[in-house]
mmCIF file as Biopython writes it, N, C-alpha, C and O atoms, coordinates in Angstrom:
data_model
#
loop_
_atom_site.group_PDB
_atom_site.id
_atom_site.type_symbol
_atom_site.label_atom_id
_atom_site.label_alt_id
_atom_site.label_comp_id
_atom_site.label_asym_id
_atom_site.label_entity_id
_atom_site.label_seq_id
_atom_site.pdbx_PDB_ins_code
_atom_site.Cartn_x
_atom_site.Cartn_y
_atom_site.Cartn_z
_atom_site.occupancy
_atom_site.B_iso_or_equiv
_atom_site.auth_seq_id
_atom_site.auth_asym_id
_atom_site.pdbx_PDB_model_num
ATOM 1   N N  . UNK A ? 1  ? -6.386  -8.201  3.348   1.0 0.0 1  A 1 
ATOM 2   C CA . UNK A ? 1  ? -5.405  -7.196  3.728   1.0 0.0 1  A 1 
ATOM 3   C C  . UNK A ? 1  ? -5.424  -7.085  5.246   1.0 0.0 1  A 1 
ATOM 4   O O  . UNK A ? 1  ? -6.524  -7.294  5.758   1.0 0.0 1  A 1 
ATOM 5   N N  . UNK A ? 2  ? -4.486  -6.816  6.003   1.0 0.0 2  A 1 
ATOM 6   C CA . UNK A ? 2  ? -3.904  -6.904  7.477   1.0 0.0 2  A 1 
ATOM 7   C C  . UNK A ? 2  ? -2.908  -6.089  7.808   1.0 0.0 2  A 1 
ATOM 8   O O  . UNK A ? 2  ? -2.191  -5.561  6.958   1.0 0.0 2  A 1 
ATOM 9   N N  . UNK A ? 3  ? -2.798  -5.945  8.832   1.0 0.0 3  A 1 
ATOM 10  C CA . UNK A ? 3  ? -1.921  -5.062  9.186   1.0 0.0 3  A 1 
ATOM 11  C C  . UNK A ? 3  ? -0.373  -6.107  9.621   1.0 0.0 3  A 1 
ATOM 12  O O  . UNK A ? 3  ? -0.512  -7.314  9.813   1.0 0.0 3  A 1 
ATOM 13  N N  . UNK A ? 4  ? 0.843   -5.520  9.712   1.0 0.0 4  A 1 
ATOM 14  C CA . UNK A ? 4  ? 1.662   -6.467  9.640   1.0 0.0 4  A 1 
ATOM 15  C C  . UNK A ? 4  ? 2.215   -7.726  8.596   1.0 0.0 4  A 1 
ATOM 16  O O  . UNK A ? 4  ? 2.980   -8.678  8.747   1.0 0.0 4  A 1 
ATOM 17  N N  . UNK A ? 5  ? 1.173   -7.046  7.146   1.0 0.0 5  A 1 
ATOM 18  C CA . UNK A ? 5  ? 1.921   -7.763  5.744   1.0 0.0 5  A 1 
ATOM 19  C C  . UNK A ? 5  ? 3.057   -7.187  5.373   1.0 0.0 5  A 1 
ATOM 20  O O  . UNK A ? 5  ? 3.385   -6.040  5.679   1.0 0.0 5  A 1 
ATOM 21  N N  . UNK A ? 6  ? 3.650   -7.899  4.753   1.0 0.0 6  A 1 
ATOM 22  C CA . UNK A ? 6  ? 4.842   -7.026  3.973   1.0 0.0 6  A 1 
ATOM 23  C C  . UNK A ? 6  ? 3.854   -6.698  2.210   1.0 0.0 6  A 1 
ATOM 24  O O  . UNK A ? 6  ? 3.048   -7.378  1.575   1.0 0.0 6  A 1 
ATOM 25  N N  . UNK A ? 7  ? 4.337   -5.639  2.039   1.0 0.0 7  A 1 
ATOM 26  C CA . UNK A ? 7  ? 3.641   -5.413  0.697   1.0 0.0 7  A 1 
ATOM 27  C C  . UNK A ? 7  ? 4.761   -4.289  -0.001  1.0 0.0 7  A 1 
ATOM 28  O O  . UNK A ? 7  ? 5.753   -3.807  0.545   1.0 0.0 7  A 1 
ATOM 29  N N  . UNK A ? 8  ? 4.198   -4.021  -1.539  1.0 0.0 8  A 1 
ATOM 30  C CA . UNK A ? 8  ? 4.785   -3.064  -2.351  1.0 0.0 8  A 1 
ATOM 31  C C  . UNK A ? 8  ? 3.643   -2.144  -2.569  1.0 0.0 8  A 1 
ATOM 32  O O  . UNK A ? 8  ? 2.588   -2.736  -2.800  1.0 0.0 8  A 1 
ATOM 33  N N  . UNK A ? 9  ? 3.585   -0.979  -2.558  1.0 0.0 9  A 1 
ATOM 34  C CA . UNK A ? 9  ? 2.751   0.055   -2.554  1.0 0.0 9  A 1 
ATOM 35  C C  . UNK A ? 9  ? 3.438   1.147   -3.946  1.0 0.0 9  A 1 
ATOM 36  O O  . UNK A ? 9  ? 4.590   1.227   -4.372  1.0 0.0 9  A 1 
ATOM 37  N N  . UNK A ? 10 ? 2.239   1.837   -4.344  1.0 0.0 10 A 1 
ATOM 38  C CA . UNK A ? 10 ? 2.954   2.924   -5.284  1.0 0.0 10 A 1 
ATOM 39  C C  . UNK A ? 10 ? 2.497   4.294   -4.844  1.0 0.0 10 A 1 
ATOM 40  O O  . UNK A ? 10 ? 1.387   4.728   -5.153  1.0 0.0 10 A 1 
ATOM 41  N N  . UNK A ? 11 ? 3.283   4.904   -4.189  1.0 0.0 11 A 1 
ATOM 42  C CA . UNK A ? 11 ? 2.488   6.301   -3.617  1.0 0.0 11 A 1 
ATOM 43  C C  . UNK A ? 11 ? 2.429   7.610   -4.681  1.0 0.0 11 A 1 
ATOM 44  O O  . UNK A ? 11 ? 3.122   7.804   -5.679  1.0 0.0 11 A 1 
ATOM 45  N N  . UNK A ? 12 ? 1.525   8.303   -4.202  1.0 0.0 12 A 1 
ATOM 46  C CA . UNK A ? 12 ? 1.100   9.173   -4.857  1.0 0.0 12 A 1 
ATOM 47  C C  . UNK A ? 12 ? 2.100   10.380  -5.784  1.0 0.0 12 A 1 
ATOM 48  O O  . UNK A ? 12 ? 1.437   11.237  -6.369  1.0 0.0 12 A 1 
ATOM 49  N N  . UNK A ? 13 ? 3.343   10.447  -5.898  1.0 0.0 13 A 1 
ATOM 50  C CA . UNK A ? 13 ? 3.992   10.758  -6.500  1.0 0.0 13 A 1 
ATOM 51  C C  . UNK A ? 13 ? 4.677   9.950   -7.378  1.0 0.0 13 A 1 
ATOM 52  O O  . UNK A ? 13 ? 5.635   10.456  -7.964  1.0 0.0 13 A 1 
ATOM 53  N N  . UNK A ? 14 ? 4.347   8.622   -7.630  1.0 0.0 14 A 1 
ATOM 54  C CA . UNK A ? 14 ? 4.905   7.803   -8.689  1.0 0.0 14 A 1 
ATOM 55  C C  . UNK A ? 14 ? 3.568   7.026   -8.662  1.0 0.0 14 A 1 
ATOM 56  O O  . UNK A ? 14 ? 3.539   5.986   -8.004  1.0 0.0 14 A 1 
ATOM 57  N N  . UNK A ? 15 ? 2.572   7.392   -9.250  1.0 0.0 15 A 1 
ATOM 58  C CA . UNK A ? 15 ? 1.430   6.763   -9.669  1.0 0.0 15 A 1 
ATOM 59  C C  . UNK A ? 15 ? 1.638   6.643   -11.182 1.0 0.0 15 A 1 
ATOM 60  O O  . UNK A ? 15 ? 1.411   5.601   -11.798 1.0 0.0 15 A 1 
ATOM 61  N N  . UNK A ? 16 ? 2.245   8.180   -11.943 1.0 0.0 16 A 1 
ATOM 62  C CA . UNK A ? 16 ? 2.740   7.941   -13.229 1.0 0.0 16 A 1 
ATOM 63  C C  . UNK A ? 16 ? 3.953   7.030   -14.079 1.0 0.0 16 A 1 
ATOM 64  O O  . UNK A ? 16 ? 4.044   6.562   -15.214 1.0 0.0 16 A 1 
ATOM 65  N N  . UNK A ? 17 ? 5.089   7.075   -12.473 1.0 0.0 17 A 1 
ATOM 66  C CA . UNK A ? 17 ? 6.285   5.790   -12.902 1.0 0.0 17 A 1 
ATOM 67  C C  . UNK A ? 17 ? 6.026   4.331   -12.825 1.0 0.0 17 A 1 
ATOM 68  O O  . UNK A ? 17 ? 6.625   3.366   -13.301 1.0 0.0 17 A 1 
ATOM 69  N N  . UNK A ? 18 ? 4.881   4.452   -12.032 1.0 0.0 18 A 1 
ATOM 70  C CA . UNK A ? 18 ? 4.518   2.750   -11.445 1.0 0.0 18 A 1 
ATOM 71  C C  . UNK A ? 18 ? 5.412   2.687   -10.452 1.0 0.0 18 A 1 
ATOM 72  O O  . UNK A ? 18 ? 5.054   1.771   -9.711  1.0 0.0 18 A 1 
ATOM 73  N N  . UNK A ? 19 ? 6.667   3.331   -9.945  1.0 0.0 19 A 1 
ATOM 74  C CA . UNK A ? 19 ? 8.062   2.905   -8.720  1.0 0.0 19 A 1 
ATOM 75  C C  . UNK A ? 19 ? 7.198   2.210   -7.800  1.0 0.0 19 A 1 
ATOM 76  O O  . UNK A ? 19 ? 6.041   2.623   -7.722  1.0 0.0 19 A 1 
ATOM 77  N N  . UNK A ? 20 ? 7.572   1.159   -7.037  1.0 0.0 20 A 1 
ATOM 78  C CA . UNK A ? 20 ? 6.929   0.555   -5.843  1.0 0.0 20 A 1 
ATOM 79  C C  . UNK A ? 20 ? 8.096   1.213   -4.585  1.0 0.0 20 A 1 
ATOM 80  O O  . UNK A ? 20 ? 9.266   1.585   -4.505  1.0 0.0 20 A 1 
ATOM 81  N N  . UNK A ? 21 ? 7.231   1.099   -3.981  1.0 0.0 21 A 1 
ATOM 82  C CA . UNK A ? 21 ? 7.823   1.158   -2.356  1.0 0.0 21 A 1 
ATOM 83  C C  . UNK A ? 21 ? 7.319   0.024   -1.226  1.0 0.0 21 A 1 
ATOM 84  O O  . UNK A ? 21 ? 6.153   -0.185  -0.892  1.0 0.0 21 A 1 
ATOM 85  N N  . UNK A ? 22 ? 8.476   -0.624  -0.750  1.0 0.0 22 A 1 
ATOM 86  C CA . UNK A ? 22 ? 8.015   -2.008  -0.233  1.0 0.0 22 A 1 
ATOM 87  C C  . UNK A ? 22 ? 8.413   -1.508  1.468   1.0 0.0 22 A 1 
ATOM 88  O O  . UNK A ? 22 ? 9.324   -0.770  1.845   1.0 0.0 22 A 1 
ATOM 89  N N  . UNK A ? 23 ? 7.342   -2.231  2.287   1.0 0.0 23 A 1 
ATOM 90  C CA . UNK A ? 23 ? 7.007   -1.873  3.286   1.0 0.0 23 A 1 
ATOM 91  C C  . UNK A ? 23 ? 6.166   -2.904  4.500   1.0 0.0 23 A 1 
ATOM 92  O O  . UNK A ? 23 ? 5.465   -3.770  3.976   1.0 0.0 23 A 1 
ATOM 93  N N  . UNK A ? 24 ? 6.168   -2.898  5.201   1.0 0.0 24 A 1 
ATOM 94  C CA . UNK A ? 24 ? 4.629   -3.264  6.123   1.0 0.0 24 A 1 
ATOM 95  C C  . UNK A ? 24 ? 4.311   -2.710  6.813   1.0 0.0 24 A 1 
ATOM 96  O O  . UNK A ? 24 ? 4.795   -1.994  7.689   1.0 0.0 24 A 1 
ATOM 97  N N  . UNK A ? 25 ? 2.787   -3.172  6.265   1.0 0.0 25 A 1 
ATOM 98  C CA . UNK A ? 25 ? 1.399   -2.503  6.541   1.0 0.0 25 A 1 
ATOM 99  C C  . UNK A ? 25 ? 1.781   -2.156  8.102   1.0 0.0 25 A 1 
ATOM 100 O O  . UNK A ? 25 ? 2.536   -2.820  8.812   1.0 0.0 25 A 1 
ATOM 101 N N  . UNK A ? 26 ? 0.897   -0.640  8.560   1.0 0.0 26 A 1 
ATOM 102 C CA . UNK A ? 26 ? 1.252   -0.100  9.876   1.0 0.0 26 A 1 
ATOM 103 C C  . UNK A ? 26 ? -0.662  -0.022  9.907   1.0 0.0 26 A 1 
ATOM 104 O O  . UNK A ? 26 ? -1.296  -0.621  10.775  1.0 0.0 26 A 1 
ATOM 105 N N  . UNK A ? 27 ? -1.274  0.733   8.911   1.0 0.0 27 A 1 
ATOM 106 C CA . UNK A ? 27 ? -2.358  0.904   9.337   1.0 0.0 27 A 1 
ATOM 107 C C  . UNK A ? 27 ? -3.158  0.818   7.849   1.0 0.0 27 A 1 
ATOM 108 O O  . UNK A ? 27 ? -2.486  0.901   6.821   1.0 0.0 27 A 1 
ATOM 109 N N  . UNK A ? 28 ? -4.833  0.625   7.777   1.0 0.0 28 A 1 
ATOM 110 C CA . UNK A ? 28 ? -5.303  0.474   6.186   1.0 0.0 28 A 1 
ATOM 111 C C  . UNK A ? 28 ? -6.226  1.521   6.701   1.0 0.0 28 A 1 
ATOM 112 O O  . UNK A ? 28 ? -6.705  1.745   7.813   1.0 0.0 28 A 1 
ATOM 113 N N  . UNK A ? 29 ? -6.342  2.212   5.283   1.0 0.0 29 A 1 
ATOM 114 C CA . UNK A ? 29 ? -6.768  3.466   5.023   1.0 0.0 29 A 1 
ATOM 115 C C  . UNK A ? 29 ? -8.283  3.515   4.510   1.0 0.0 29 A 1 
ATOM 116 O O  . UNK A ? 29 ? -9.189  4.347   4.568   1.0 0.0 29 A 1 
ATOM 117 N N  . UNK A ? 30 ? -8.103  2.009   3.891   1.0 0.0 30 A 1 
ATOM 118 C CA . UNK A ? 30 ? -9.312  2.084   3.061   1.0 0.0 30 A 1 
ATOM 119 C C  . UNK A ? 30 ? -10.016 1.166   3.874   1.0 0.0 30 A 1 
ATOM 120 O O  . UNK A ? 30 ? -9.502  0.338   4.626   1.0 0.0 30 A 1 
ATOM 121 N N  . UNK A ? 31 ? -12.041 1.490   3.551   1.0 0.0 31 A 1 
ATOM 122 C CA . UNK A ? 31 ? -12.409 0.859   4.369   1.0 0.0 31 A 1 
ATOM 123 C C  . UNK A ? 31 ? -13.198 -0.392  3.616   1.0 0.0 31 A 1 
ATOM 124 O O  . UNK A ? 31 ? -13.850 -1.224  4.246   1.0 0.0 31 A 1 
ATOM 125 N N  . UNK A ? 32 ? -13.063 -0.399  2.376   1.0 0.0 32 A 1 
ATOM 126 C CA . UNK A ? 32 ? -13.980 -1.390  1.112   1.0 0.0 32 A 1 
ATOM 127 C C  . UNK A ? 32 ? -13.105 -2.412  1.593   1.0 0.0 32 A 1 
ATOM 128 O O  . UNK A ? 32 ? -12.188 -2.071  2.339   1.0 0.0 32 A 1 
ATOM 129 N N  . UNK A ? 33 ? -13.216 -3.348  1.351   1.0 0.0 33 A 1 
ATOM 130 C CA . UNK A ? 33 ? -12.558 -4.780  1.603   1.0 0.0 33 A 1 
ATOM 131 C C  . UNK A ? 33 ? -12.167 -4.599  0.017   1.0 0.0 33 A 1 
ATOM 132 O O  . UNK A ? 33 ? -11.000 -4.969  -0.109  1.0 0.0 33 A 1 
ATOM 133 N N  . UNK A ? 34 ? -12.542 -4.301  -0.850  1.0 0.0 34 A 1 
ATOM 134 C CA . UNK A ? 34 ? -11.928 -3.958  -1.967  1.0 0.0 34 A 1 
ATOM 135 C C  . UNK A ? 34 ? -11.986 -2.776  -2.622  1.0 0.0 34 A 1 
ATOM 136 O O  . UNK A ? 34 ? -12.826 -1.887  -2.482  1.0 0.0 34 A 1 
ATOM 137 N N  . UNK A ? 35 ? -10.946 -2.815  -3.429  1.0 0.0 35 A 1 
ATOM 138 C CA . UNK A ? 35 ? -10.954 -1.097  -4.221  1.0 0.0 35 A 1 
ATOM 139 C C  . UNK A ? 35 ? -10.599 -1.021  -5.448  1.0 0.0 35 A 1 
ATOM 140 O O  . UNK A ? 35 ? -9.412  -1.342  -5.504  1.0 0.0 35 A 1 
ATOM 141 N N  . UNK A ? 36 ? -11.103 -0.699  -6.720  1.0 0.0 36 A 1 
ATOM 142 C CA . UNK A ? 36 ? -10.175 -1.395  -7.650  1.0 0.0 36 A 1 
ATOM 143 C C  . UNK A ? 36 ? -9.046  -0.312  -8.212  1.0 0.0 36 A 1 
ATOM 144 O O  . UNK A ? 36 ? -8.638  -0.430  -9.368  1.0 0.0 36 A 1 
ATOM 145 N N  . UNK A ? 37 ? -8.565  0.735   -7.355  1.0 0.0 37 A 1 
ATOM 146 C CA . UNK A ? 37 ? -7.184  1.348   -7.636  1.0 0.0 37 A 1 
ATOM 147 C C  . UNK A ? 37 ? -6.668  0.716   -6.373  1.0 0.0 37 A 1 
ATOM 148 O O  . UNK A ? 37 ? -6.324  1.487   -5.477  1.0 0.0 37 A 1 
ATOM 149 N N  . UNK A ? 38 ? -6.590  -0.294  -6.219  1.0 0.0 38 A 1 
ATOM 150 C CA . UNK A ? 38 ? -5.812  -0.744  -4.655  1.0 0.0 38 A 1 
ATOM 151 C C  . UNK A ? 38 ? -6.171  -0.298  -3.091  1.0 0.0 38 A 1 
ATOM 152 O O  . UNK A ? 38 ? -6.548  0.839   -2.806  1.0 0.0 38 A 1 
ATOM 153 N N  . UNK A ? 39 ? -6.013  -1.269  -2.216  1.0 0.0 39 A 1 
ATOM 154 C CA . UNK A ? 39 ? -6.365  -0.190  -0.937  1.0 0.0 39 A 1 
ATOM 155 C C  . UNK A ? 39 ? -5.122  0.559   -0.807  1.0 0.0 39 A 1 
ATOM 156 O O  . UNK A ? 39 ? -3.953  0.395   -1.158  1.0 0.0 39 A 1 
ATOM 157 N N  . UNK A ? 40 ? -5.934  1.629   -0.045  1.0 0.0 40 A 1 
ATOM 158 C CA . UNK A ? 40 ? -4.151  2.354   0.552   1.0 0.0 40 A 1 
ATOM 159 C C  . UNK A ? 40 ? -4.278  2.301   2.317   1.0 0.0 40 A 1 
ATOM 160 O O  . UNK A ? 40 ? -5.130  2.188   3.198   1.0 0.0 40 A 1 
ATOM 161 N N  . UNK A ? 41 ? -3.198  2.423   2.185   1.0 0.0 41 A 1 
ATOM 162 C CA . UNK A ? 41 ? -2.286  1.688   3.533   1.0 0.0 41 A 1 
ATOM 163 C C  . UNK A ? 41 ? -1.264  2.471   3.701   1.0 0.0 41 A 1 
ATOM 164 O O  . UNK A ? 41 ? -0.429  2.662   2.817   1.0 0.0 41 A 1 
ATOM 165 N N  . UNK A ? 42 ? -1.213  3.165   5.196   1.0 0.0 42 A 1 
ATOM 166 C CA . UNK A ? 42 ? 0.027   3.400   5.692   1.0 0.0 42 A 1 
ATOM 167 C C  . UNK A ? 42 ? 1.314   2.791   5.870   1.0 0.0 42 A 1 
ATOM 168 O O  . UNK A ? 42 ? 0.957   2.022   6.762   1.0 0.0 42 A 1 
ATOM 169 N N  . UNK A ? 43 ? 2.097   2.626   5.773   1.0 0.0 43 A 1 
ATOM 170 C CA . UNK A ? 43 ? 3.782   1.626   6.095   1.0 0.0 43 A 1 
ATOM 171 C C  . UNK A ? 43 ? 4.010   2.252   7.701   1.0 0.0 43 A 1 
ATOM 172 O O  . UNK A ? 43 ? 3.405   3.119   8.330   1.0 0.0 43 A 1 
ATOM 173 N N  . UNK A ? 44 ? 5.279   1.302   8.060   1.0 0.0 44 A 1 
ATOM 174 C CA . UNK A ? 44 ? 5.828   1.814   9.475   1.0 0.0 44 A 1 
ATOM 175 C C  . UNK A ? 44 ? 6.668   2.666   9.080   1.0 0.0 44 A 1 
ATOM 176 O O  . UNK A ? 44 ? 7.200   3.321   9.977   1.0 0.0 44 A 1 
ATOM 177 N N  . UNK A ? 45 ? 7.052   2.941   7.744   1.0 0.0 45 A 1 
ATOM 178 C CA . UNK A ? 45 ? 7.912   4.100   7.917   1.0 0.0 45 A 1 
ATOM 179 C C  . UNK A ? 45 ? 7.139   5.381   7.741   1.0 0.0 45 A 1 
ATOM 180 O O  . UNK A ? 45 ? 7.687   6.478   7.851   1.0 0.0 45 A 1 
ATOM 181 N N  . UNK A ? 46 ? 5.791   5.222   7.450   1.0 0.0 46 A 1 
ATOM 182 C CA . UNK A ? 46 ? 5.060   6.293   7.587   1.0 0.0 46 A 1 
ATOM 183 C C  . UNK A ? 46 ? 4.380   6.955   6.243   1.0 0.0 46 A 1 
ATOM 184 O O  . UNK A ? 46 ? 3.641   7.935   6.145   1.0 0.0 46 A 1 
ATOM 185 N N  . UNK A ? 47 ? 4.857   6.135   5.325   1.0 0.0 47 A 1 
ATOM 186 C CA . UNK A ? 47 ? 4.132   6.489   3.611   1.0 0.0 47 A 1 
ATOM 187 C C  . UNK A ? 47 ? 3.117   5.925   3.210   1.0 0.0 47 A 1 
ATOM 188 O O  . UNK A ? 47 ? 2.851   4.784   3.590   1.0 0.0 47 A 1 
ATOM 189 N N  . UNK A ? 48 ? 2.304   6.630   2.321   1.0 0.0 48 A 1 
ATOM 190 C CA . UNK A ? 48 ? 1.279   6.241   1.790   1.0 0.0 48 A 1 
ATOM 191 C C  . UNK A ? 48 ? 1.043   5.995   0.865   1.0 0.0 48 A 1 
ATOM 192 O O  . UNK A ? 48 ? 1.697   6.566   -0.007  1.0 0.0 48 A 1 
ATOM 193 N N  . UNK A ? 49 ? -0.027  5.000   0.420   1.0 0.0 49 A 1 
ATOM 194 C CA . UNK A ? 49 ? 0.066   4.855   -0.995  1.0 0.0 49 A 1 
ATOM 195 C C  . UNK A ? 49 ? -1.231  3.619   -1.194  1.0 0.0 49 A 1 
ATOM 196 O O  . UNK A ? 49 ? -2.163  3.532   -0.394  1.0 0.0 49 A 1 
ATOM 197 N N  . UNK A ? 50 ? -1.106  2.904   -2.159  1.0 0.0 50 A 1 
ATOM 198 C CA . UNK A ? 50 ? -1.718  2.323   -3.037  1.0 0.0 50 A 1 
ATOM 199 C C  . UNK A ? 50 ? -1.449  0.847   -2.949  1.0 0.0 50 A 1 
ATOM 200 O O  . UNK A ? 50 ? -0.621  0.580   -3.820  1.0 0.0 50 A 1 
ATOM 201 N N  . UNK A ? 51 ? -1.779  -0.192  -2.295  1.0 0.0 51 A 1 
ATOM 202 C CA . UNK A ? 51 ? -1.367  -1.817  -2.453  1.0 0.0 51 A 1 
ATOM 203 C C  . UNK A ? 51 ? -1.105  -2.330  -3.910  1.0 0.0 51 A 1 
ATOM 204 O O  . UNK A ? 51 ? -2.208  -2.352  -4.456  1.0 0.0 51 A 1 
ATOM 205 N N  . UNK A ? 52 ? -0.374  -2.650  -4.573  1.0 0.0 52 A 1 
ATOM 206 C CA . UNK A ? 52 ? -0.193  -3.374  -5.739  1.0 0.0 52 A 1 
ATOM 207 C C  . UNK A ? 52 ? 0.018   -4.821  -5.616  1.0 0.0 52 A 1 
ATOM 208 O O  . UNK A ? 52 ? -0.697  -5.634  -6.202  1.0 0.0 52 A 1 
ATOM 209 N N  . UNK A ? 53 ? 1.230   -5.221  -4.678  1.0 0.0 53 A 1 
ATOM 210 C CA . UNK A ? 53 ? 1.680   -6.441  -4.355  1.0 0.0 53 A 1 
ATOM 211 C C  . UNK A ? 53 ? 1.926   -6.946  -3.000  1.0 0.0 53 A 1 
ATOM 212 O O  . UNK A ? 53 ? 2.735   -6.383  -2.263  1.0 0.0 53 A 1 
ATOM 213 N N  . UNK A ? 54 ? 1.009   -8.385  -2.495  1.0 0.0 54 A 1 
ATOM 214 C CA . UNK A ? 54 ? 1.245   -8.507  -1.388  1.0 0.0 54 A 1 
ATOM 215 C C  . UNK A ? 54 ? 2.982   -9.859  -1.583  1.0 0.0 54 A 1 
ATOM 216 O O  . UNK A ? 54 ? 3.193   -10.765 -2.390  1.0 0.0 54 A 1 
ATOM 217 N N  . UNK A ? 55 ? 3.844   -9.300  -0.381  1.0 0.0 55 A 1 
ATOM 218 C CA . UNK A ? 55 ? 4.911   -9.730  -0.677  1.0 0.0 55 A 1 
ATOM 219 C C  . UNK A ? 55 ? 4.830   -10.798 0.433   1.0 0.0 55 A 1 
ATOM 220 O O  . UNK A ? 55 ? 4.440   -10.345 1.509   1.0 0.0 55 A 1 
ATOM 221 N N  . UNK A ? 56 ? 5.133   -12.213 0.408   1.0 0.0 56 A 1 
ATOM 222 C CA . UNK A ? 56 ? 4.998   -13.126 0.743   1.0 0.0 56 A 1 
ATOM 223 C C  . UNK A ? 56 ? 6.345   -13.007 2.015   1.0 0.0 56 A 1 
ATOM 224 O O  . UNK A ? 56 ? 6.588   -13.966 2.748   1.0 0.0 56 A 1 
#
């Protein structure tokens, strides 16, 4: 994980829909190199959430 990926994230108000929100990484939140509910990561638009998918 890096800053400047594009990724899909699920933030904390649709943890129950699964909705993704696609974004790139601005800043990582988490400090485990792994996590197994996802790291979370800020976006440049400023949301937070949960890594699910890194988008190529």
């Amino acid at each position: 994980m890096e800053v400047a990926l594009a990724v899909s994230i699920v933030l904390k108000q649709d943890q129950r829909s699964g909705n993704l929100t696609d974004g790139i990484v601005k800043d990582i939140l988490t400090n485990s190199p792994n996590y197994p509910h996802g790291i979370k990561v800020r976006l440049e638009s400023g949301d937070v959430g949960r890594v699910k998918v890194i988008n190529d």
